[in-house]
C-alpha positions as CSV (number, residue, x, y, z in Angstrom):
1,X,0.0,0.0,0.0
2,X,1.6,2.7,-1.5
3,X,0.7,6.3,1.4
4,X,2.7,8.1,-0.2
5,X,0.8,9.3,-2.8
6,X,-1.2,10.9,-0.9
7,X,0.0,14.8,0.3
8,X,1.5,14.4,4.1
9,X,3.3,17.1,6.1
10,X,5.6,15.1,8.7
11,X,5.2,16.3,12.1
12,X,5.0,13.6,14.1
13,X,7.2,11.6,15.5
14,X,7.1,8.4,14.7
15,X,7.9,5.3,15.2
16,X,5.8,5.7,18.2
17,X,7.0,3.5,21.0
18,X,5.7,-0.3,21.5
19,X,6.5,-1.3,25.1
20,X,5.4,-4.5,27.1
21,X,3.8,-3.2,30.5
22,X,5.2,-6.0,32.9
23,X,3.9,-4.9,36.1
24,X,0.5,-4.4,34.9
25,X,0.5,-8.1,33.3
26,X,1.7,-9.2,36.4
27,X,-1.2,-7.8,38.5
28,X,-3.7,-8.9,36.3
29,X,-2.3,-12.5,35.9
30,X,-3.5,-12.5,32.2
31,X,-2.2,-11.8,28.8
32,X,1.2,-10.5,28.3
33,X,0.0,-7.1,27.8
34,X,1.8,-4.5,25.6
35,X,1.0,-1.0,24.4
36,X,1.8,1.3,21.6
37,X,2.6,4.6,22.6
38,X,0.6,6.8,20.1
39,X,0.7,9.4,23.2
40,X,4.5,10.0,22.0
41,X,3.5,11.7,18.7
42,X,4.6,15.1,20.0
43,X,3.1,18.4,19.4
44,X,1.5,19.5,22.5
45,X,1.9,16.3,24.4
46,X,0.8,14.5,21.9
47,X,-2.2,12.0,21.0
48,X,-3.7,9.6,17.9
49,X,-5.1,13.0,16.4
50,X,-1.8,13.4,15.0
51,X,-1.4,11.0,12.7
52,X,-4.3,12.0,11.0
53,X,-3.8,15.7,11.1
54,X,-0.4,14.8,8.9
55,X,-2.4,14.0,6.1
56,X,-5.6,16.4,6.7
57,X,-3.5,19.6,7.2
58,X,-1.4,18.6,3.9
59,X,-4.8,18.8,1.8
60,X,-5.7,22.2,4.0
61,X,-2.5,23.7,2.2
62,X,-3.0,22.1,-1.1
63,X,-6.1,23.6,-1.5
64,X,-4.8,26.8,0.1
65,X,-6.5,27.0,3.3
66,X,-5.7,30.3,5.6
67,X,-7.7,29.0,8.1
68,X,-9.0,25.7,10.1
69,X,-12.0,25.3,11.6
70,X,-12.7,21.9,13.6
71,X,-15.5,21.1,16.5
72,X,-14.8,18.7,19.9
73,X,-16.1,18.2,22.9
74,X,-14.7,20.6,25.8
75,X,-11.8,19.0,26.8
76,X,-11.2,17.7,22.9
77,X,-7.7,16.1,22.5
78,X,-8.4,16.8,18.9
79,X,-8.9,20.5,19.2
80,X,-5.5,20.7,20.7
81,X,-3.6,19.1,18.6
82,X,-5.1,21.1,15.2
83,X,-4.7,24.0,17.6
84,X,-0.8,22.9,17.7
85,X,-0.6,21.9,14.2
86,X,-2.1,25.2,12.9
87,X,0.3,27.3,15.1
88,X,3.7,25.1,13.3
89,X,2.0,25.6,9.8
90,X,1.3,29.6,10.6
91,X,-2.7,28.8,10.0
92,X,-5.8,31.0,11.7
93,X,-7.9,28.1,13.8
94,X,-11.6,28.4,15.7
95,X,-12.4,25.6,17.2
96,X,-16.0,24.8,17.9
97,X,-16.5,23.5,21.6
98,X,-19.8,21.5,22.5
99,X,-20.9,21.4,26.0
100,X,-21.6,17.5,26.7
101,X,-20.8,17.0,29.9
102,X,-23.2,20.1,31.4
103,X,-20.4,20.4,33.8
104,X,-20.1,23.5,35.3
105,X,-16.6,23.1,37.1
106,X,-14.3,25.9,36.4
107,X,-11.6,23.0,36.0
108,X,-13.1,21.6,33.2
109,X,-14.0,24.4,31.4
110,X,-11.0,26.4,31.4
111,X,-8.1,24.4,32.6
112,X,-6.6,21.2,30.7
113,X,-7.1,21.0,26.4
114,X,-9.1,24.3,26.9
115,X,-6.3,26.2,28.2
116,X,-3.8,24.9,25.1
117,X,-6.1,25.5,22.8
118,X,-6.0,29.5,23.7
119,X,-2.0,29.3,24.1
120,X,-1.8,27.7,20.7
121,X,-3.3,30.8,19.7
122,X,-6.6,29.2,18.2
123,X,-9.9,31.1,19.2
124,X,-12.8,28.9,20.5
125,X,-16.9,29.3,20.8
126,X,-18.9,27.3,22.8
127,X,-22.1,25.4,21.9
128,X,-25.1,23.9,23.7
129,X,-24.7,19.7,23.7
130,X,-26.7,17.9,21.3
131,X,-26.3,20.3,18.2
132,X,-25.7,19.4,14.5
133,X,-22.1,20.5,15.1
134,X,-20.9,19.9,11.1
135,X,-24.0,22.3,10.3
136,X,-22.0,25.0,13.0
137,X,-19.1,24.8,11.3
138,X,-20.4,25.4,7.8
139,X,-21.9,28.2,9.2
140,X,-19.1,29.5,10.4
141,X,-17.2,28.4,7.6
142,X,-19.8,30.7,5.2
143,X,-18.9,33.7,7.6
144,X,-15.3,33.5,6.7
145,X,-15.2,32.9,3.4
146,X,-17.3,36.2,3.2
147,X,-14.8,37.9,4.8
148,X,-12.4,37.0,2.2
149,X,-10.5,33.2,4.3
150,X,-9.8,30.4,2.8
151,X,-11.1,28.2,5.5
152,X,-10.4,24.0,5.7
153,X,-13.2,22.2,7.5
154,X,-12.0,19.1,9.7
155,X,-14.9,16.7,11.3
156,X,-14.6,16.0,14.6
157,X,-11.7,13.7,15.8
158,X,-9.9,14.0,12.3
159,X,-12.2,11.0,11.3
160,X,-13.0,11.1,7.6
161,X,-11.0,9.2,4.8
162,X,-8.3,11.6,4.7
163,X,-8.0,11.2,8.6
164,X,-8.2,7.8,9.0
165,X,-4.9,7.6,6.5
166,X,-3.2,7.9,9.7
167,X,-4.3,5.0,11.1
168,X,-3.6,2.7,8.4
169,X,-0.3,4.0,8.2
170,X,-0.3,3.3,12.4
171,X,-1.2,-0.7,11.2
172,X,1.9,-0.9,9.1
173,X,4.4,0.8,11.2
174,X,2.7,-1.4,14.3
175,X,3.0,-4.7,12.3
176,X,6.5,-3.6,11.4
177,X,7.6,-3.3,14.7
178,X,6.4,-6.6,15.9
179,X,7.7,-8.2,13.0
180,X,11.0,-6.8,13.5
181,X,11.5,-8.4,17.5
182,X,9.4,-11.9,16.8
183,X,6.3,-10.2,18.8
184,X,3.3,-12.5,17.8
185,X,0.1,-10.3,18.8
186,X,-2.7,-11.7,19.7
187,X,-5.2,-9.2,19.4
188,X,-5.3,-5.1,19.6
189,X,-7.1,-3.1,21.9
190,X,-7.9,0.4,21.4
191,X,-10.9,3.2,22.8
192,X,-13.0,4.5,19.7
193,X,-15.5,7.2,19.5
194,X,-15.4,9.4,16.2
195,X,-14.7,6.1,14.5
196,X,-11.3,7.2,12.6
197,X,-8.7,5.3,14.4
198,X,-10.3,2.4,14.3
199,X,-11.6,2.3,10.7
200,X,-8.0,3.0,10.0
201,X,-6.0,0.8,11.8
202,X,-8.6,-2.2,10.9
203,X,-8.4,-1.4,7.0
204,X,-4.6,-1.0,7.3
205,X,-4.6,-4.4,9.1
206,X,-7.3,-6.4,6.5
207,X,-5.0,-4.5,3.7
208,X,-2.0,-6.5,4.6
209,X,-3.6,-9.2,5.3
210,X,-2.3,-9.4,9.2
211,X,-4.6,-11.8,11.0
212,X,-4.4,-9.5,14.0
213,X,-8.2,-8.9,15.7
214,X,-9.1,-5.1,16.6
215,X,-11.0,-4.5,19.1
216,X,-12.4,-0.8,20.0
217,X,-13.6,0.1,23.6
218,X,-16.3,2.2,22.4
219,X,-17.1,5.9,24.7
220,X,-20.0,7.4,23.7
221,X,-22.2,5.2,21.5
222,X,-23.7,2.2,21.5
223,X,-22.1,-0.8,20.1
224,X,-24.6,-1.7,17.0
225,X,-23.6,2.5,15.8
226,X,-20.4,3.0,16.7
227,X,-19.6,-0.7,14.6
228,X,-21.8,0.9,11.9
229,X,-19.9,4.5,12.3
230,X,-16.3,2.2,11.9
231,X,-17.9,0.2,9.6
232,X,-18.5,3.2,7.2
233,X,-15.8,4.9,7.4
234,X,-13.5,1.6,6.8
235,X,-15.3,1.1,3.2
236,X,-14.8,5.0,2.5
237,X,-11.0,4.7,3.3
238,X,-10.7,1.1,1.6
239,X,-11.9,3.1,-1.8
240,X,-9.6,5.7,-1.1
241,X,-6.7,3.5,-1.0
242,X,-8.0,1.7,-4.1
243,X,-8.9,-2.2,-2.0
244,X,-12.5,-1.3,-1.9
245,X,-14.1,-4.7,0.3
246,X,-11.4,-5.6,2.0
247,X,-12.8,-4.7,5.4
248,X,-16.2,-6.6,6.0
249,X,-18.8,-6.0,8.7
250,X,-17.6,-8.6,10.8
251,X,-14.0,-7.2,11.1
252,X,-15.5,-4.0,13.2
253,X,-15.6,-5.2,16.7
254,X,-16.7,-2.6,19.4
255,X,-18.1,-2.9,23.2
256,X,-20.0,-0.2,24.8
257,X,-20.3,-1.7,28.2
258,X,-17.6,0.9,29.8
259,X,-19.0,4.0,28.7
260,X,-21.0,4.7,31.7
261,X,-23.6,7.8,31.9
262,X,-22.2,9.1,28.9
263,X,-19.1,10.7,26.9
264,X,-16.8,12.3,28.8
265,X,-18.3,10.8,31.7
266,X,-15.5,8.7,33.9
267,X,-17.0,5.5,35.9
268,X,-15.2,4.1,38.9
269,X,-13.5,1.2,36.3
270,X,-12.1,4.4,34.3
271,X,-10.6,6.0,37.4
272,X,-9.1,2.6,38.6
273,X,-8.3,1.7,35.3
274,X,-5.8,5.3,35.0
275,X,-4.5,5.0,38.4
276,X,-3.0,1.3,37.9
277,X,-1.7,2.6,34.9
278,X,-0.3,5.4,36.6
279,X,1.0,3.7,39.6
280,X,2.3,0.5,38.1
281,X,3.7,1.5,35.2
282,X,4.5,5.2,35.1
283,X,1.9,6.2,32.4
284,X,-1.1,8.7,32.2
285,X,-3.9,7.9,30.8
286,X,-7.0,10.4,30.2
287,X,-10.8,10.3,31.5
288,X,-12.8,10.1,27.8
289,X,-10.6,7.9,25.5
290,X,-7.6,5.8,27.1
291,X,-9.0,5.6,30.7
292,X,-12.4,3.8,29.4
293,X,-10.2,1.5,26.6
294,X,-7.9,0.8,29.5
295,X,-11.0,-0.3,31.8
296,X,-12.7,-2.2,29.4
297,X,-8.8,-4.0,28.7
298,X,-8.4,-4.7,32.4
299,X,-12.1,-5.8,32.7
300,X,-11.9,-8.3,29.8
301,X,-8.8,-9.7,31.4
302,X,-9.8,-10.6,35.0
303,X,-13.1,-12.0,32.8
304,X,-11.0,-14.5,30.9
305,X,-11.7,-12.9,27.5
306,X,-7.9,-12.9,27.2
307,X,-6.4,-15.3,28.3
308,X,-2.6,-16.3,29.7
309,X,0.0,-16.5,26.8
310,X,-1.8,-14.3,24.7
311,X,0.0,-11.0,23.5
312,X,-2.2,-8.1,23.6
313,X,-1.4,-4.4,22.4
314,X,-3.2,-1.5,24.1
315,X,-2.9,1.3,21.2
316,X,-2.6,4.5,23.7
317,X,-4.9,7.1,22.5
318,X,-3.1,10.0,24.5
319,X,-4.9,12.9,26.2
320,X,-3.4,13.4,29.6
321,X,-3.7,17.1,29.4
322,X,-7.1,16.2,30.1
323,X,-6.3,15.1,33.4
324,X,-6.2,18.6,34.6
325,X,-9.4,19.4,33.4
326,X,-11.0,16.4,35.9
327,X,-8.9,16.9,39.4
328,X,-12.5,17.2,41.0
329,X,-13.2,13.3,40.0
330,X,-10.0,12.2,42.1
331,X,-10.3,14.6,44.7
332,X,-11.3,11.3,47.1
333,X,-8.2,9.4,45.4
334,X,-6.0,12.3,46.6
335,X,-7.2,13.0,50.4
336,X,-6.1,8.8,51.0
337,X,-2.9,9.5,49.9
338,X,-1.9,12.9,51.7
339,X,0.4,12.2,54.9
C-alpha cells in the first residue's frame, strides 16, 4: 500500500514506541500485555489526532486554506492538537467546543485541552450539547469565506478518509515493529468514538492481510452504531486506498459496556483503570478515551476474555492534558494518599 501518494506534512514523531507493560500483566495475571505509545507523537503532548492531522493539514494547504476550523467536545484532545498543528503551519484556527458533559466546574471548562487550545493561539466558541455541530461549522465556515478566508473544515476527531490515512499507516508501522523483534500479537485493543482510528487501523490491518483482531472500547455510543460508524468509514478509506471490500462487517468489533452515563463521563472502572496505569507502570492515561479503553482492557482480562499466553497491544490514544481538566473526579483518590 503505496501512502505516499497521498500529500502528508511530517510532524509527528514516529515510530511511536511499542512497550510490554510488565507490572500491569503481572497484577492482572493474564495476557502478556503491551501497548503502543501513540501518546508520543509530539506536538502539545501529543495524541492519535496526530497522525491523522499529517495528512488532513497537507490537503488544507493544497487547497490553500488560511484558516481551520474543527469542532470537539470541551476537553477535545483533537482541538489541541489542530490548535498545535495550525500554530507550526502559521494557520488561523476556531475551534467549535460542544458542551456535553453540562459540567459546570471551572476546571473543566477552562483548565486542561481548553487552556492549550488558547495558548496555541486558536480562538474557540462554545455550543449547547446535542447540536448538529458539522452544520455549525459550515456556518461559520460561510462567515469567513465572506470575509475573504480560505477556510479547511475538519470533522470531529480528524475521522473522515483523509484522517483515518493515519491509522492505516499506524497498522503498518505497528505490524512492522512486531515483526522486526518476533512479537506475535494476539489481538489489539484500542478506545473509539469518532470512528477514525479504528476504521484506520482495521483497513490497514485487512490491507496486509495481518490476522491481527481489533477491538475498539467504544465511549460514547452504542455498540450496533459505533460498529456501523467504523464500519462506514472503513469502506470509505478502503476506496480511497483503491482495496475497496477488503474490510467486512464482521471485522469492526466494538463494546460499549464501559461507557457509563455518557461521553466524557468517567466511571469508577475508568478511574481505577488510570490510576494502575499510573501507579504501576509510570503512564497517564485520560478520562474520555484511554481511561475507558484501559478499563474495558483490564475488565476483559480478569473475565478471561484474554487469556494467559496471549500477546495483547493496548494502542494509547493520549490525552493526559485532560487530566487537569478532571482533578475534582480524584479529589477522594487524593485526600487517601496525603500524609
Amino acid at each position: 500500500m503505496h501512502l505516499a501518494r497521498f500529500p502528508r506534512i511530517f510532524l509527528a514523531h514516529l515510530p511511536t514506541p511499542l512497550e510490554r507493560l510488565d507490572r500491569l500483566s503481572k497484577e492482572l495475571g493474564g495476557p502478556e500485555i503491551w501497548i503502543k505509545r501513540d501518546d508520543c507523537t509530539g506536538l502539545s503532548t501529543g495524541g492519535n489526532k496526530t497522525r491523522k492531522l499529517e495528512f488532513l493539514m497537507a490537503e488544507a494547504i493544497a487547497q490553500g486554506a488560511d484558516t481551520v476550523i474543527t469542532q470537539g467536545a470541551t476537553q477535545s484532545n483533537h482541538a489541541r492538537q489542530t490548535a498545535a498543528f495550525s500554530a507550526k503551519l502559521g494557520l488561523a484556527c476556531h475551534i467549535l467546543l460542544e458542551d456535553r458533559t453540562g459540567s459546570n466546574d471551572a476546571n473543566y471548562n477552562t483548565n486542561g485541552n481548553v487552556l492549550l487550545d488558547h495558548l496555541h493561539g486558536a480562538t474557540t466558541s462554545r455550543r449547547a450539547g446535542g447540536v448538529d455541530m458539522a452544520a455549525e461549522m459550515e456556518v461559520l465556515a460561510d462567515q469567513l469565506r465572506e470575509q475573504g478566508r480560505k477556510p479547511y473544515v475538519i470533522p470531529g476527531g480528524g475521522s473522515n478518509p483523509t484522517g483515518a490515512l493515519g491509522y492505516v499507516n499506524c497498522a503498518f508501522e505497528l505490524v512492522g515493529q512486531a515483526n522486526d523483534r518476533g512479537l506475535v500479537i494476539d489481538h489489539i485493543v484500542t478506545a473509539t468514538g469518532s470512528a477514525g482510528t479504528q476504521a484506520g487501523l482495521i483497513t490497514g490491518l485487512k490491507a496486509m492481510n495481518a490476522g491481527i483482531p481489533l477491538l475498539g472500547i467504544g465511549v460514547r455510543a452504542p455498540k450496533e452504531k459505533q460498529e456501523e460508524n467504523v464500519f462506514a468509514l472503513a469502506q470509505r478509506t478502503a476506496d480511497k486506498l483503491g482495496c475497496p471490500g477488503v474490510v467486512s462487517r464482521a471485522d469492526v468489533v466494538a463494546d460499549s459496556t464501559y461507557v457509563g452515563a455518557g461521553y466524557g463521563i468517567p466511571r469508577a472502572d475508568t478511574l481505577e483503570a488510570i490510576q494502575m496505569f499510573a501507579q504501576l507502570e509510570g503512564l497517564l492515561l485520560d478520562p474520555v478515551y484511554s481511561g475507558k479503553g484501559a478499563a474495558g482492557l483490564i475488565d476483559l482480562v480478569r473475565k478471561g476474555h484474554f487469556k494467559k499466553g496471549q500477546r495483547i497491544v493496548f494502542l494509547h490514544t493520549g490525552g493526559a492534558a485532560g487530566l487537569f481538566g478532571y482533578d475534582a473526579v480524584f479529589a477522594d483518590k487524593r485526600k487517601a494518599l496525603e500524609v
